[in-house]
C-alpha positions in Angstrom: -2.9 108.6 109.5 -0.6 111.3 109.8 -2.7 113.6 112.0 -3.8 110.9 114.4 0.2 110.7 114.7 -0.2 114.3 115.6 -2.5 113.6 118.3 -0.1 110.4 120.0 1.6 113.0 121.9 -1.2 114.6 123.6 -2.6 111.1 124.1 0.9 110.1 126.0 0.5 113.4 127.4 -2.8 112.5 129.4 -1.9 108.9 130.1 1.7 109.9 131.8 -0.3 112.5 134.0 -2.0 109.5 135.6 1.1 107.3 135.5 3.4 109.7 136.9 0.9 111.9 138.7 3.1 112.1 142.1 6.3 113.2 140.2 4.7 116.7 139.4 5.9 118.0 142.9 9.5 116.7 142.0 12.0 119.0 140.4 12.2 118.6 136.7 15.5 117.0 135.7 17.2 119.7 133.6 20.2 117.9 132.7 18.0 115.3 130.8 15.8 117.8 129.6 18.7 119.2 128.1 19.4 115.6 126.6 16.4 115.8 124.9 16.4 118.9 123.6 19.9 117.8 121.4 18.1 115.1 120.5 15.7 116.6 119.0 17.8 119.5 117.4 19.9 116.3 116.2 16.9 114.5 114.9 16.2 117.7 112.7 19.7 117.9 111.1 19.0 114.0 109.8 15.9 114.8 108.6 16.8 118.0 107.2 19.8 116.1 105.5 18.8 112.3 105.0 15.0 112.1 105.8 14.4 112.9 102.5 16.2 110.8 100.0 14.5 108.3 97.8 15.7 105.8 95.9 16.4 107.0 92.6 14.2 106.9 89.5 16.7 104.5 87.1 16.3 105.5 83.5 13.6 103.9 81.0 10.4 103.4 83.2 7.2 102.9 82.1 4.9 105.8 83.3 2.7 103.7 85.2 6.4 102.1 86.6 7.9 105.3 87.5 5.0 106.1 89.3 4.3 102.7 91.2 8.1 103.7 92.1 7.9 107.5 92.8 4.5 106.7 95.7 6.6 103.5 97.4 9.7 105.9 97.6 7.7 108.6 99.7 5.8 106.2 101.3 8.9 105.2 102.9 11.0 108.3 103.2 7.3 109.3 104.9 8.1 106.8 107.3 11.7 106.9 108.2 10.8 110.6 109.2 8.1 109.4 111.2 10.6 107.0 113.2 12.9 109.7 113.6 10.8 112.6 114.4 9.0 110.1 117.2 12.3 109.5 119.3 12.7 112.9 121.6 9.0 111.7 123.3 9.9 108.0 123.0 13.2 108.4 125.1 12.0 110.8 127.3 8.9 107.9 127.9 11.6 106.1 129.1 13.6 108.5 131.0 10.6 109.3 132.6 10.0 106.1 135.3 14.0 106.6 135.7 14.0 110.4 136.9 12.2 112.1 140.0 10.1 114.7 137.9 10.0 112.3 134.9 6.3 114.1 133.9 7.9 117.2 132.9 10.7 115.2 130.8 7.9 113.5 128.6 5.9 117.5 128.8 9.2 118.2 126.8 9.8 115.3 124.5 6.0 115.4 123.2 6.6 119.1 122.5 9.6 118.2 120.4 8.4 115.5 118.6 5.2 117.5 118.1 7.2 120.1 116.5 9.2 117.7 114.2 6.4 115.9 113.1 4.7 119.1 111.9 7.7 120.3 110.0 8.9 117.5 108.9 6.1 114.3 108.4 2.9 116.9 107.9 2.6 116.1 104.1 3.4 119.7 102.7 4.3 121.5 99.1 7.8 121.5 100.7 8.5 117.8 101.7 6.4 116.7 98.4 9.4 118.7 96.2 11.9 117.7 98.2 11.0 114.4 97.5 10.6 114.5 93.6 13.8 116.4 93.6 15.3 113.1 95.1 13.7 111.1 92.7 15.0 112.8 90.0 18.4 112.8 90.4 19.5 110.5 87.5 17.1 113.2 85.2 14.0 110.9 85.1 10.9 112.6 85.4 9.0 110.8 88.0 6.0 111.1 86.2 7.0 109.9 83.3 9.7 107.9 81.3 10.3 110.7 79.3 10.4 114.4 79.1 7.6 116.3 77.8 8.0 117.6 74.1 7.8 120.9 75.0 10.1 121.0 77.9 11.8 117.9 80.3 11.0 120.1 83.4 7.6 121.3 82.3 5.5 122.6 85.3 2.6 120.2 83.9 4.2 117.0 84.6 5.6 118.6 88.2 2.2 119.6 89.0 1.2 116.0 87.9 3.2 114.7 90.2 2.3 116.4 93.7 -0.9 115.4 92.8 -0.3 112.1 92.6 2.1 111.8 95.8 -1.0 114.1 97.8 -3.5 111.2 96.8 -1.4 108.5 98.0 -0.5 111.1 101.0 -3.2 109.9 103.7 -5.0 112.8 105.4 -4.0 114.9 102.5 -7.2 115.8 100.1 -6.7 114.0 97.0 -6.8 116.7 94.1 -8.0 116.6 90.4 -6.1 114.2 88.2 -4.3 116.0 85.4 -2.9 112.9 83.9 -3.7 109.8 82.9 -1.9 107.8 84.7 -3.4 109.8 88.0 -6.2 107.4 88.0 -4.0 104.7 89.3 -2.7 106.9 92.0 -6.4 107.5 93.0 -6.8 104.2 92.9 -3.5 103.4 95.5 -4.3 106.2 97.5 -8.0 104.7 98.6 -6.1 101.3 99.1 -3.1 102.8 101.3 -5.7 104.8 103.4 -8.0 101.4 103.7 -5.0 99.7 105.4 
């Protein structure tokens, strides 16, 4: 899913050169170029600041809970970054039939949304901790109810974990389960990617 998102922009990309084929002699409307290019840098801040949140884990889940919880959480975080990464192409789509030169103004927004979507909806190590840091902001291990007897931040259930948000990650290779309860994220993993 994710990386056919990757490929939208250079899909818009092609069908705006037939669309607005005859603008490409126009000169490229800088001052709305410019517009985008805030956009975008103001899209980044959210997601660098609120893209990430969760709703946290509350205290005295079930494993099998907790974990139901943790993949719905990043699901939807997943897809409020989506939204927000996708808005420098989409208003420059519309800017576009408004401008003389509107070609290079969507040349510009798919760039920039190409770019945020890479950094920032690309399942990665990075926005898979960032998002089991959110989760665990009350101190409830999202892979379990409670901490493990040797340590509550033991690197076992933490590596748990990202494996079970990667499986339930479409386009990201599902790796070994290390848990029990992994099984069930196999399992919602093959049903999110089926829909």
């Amino acid at each position: 899913m994710v990386a056919a998102l990757l490929a939208a922009p250079v899909i818009v990309l092609v069908a705006m050169w037939f669309a607005l084929g005859d603008t490409l002699t126009d000169p490229t409307p800088w001052p709305f170029v410019i517009g985008i290019v805030i956009l975008s840098v103001i899209g980044d801040l959210v997601l660098r600041t609120v893209g990430y949140r969760t709703v946290v884990l509350p205290r005295g889940l079930t494993k099998a809970d907790a974990m139901a919880q943790s993949r719905l959480s990043y699901q939807a975080a997943l897809f409020r970054r989506m939204t927000i990464a996708e808005l420098p192409m989409i208003i420059s789509l519309a800017l576009a039939f408004l401008t003389p030169g509107g070609y290079y103004l969507v040349l510009f927004g798919a760039a920039l949304t190409l770019n945020l979507l890479v950094v920032h909806v690309w399942p990665s190590e990075r926005s898979i901790d960032k998002t089991i840091a959110s989760l665990e902001l009350d101190g409830t291990r999202a892979t379990s109810a409670k901490p493990s007897a040797s340590h509550p931040h033991s690197a076992d259930n933490h590596s748990a974990h990202r494996s079970s948000i990667r499986a339930t990650t479409p386009g990201h290779p599902v790796q070994p389960a290390h848990t029990a309860g992994a099984d069930c994220w196999a399992e919602s993993a093959s049903e999110v990617v089926a829909r």
